[in-house]
C-alpha positions, 0 to 999 in steps of 0.5 A: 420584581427585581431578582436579587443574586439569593433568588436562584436558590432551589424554589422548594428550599427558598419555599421552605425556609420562608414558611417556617422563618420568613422571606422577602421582596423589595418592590411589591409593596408601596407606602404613602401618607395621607395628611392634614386637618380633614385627613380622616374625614376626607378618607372616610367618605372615600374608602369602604374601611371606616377609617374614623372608627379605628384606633390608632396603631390599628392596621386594616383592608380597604378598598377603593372603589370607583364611582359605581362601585367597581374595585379601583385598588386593593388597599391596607390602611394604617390609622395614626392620630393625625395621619393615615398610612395608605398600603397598595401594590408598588406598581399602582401607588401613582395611580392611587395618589391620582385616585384620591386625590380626584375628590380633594376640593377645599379640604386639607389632605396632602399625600406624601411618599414614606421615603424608607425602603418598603419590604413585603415580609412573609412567613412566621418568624419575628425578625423585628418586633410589630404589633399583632394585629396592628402596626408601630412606627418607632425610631424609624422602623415600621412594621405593619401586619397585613395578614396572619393565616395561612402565611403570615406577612408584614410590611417592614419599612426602614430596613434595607434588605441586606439588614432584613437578610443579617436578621435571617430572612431570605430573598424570594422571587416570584415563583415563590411570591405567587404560590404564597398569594394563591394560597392566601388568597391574596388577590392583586390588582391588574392580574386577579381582579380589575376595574371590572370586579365588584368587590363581593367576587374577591371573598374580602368584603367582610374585612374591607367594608363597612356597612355602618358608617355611613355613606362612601365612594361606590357604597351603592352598588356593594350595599345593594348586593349585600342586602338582597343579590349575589355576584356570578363569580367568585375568587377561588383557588384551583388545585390540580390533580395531576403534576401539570403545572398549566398558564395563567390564561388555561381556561376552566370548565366545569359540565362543559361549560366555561366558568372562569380562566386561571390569573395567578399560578403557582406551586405548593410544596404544602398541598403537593400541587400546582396551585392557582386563582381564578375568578369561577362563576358561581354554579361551580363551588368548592368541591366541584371537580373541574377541567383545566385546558391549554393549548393541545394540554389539560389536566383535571382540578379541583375548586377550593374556597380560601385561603387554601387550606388543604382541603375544598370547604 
């Protein structure tokens, strides 16, 4: 992520101003299209969103899934009447395009990039005015809604930070970034969840998938978990106990067993804690009192469902 001059500022205080106003990043998001003729048809036999049912104006979670469905990326999707917005971590938009386009034999499909400055907005403050619930296109300013609880966040595309900045947002770096994802539950691709990952482990099933319209690309596989298996892990959050503040990589055990390793670690000045995302094997549950060890370091924690609200579920 690019560290803007703004970024040094205390992490508490860039923490605080963006969970009661809103704070940004430049390079975390990225946007493309998806158009022509067979655009929603295509995209509804690829993606586990029903992209056919939604409305336009309408903004939704998706995944795309591999063959034997397993998670290829982590998606939003921004239905249109003609087009259809494909939302995904910056790093990964290349490999997305490459992804969808695998499928596209003798249909009318084209993805093109939104050539507007994308901005990753969180907090709760209404710097421009979007659509809740939902995104609006209009004289070339986008903002799409991605999530709402417990930090809110929007993709704004058509402002430059700097005008982001005149409109009283502020620049936050990773550190800051991280915490808000951890207690979001905000999973990202390559360091949460990877090729590996069946999508139930990421808690976000009920708002990507769609079980009735009809068949998708990986459909098999979440179908069958859905109606009669479970998954051995699930994406938790990991509250520490003591001011430690461990790596991502410290092992998580639970009775002595192994259950998972921390991904993304942060800290939360709302929790009072170091915070953290680890895929958990299933045997430890929100509650459970767990050991978290690096190095010749540890310290003790404590399984929570998400979002993080405060208290294990």
């Amino acid at each position: 992520m690019t560290i803007r001059p703004g970024e040094s500022r205390d992490f508490r205080t860039a923490y605080a101003s963006a969970r009661a106003g809103a704070g940004f990043t430049t390079d975390t998001l990225g946007l493309f299209w998806a158009v022509g003729s067979d655009v929603i048809s295509y995209l509804q036999g690829i993606l586990s969103q029903d992209i056919g049912g939604l409305a336009p104006g309408q903004a939704a979670r998706s995944f795309l899934l591999a063959p034997r469905g397993k998670l290829d990326a982590l998606l939003w999707v921004l239905r249109d009447e003609d087009r259809v917005g494909i939302v995904t971590d910056a790093t990964l938009r290349g490999a997305v395009i490459d992804s969808l386009s695998r499928w596209r034999l003798r249909v009318d499909v084209e993805f093109r990039d939104d050539p507007r400055p994308v901005l990753d907005v969180w907090g709760p403050t209404d710097l421009v005015p979007g659509a809740p619930g939902g995104w609006r296109d209009k004289q070339g300013l986008l903002v799409a809604e991605l999530r709402e609880q417990p930090v809110r966040r929007r993709l704004v595309a058509g402002l430059d930070p700097q005008q982001l900045e005149e409109l009283g947002a502020v620049p936050i770096g990773r550190r800051v970034l991280d915490s808000f994802r951890v207690e979001a539950g905000e999973p990202r691709m390559g360091i949460d969840v990877d090729a590996k990952t069946i999508p139930q482990e990421t808690g976000l099933v009920p708002e990507a998938v769609s079980f009735t319209k009809g068949c998708f690309l990986g459909q098999e596989l979440v179908a069958r978990i859905d109606s009669r298996g479970r998954v051995n892990r699930h994406l938790r959050g990991i509250r520490m106990l003591g001011p430690a503040i461990p790596p991502a990589g410290a092992q998580v055990t639970h009775e002595g067993r192994v259950v998972g390793e921390l991904t993304t670690v942060g800290e939360s000045p709302v929790m009072q804690a170091p915070i953290a995302l680890a895929l958990i094997r299933r045997e430890a549950q929100p509650g459970s009192r767990v050991a978290v060890t690096w190095d010749q370091a540890g310290t003790e924690a404590e399984i929570h469902d998400l979002p993080m609200t405060g208290r294990p579920a």
